[in-house]
N, C-alpha and C positions, 0 to 999 in steps of 0.2 A: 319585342322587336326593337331592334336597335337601328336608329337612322344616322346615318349619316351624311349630311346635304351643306350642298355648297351654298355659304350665303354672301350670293352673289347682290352687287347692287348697295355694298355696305362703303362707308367715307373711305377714299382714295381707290376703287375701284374704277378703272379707268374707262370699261368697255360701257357705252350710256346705253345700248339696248336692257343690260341687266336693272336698270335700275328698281324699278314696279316688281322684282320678286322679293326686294328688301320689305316693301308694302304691304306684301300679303304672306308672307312667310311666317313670321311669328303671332302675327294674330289669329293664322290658320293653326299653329301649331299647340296655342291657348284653348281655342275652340273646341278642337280634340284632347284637351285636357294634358299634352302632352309636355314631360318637364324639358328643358333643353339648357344646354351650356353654349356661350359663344366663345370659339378659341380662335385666335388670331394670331398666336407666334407658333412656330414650329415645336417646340420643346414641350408645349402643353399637350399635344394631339394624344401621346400616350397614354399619360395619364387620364385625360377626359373621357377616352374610350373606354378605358378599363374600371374608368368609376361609373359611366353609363351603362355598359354593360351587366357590372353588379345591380345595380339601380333596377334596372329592366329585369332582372332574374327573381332581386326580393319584390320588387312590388307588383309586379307580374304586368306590366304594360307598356305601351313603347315609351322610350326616351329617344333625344334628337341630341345629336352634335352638329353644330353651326360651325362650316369651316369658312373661313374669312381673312382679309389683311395676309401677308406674308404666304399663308397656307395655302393659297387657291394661284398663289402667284407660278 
């Protein structure tokens, strides 16, 4: 399974409800053992995808992509 989740709550995110999912997000995503990338400019999203997705295919579990900075904007 492949995730893709907004990480919301990261430096220069403006909006202050998000902040407490920066808190629990990657510690939860540890937890579950799960590998994750954080991409933050636009130009990396594809490639992150498509290396998560192979990722997710040979090892057979989920990966996360962290969308943040610029990407969520």
């Amino acid at each position: 399974m492949l995730l893709l989740i907004p990480y919301r709550g990261d430096i220069g995110d403006a909006f202050w409800l998000m902040g407490p999912y920066k808190d629990t997000t990657e510690p939860l995503l540890k937890v579950l053992n799960a590998p994750y990338s954080v991409i933050s400019k636009n130009e990396e999203i594809s490639k992150a995808i498509v290396d998560a997705q192979g990722s997710t295919i040979s090892w057979q579990r989920p990966v996360a992509v962290l969308l943040t900075g610029e990407t969520i904007k």
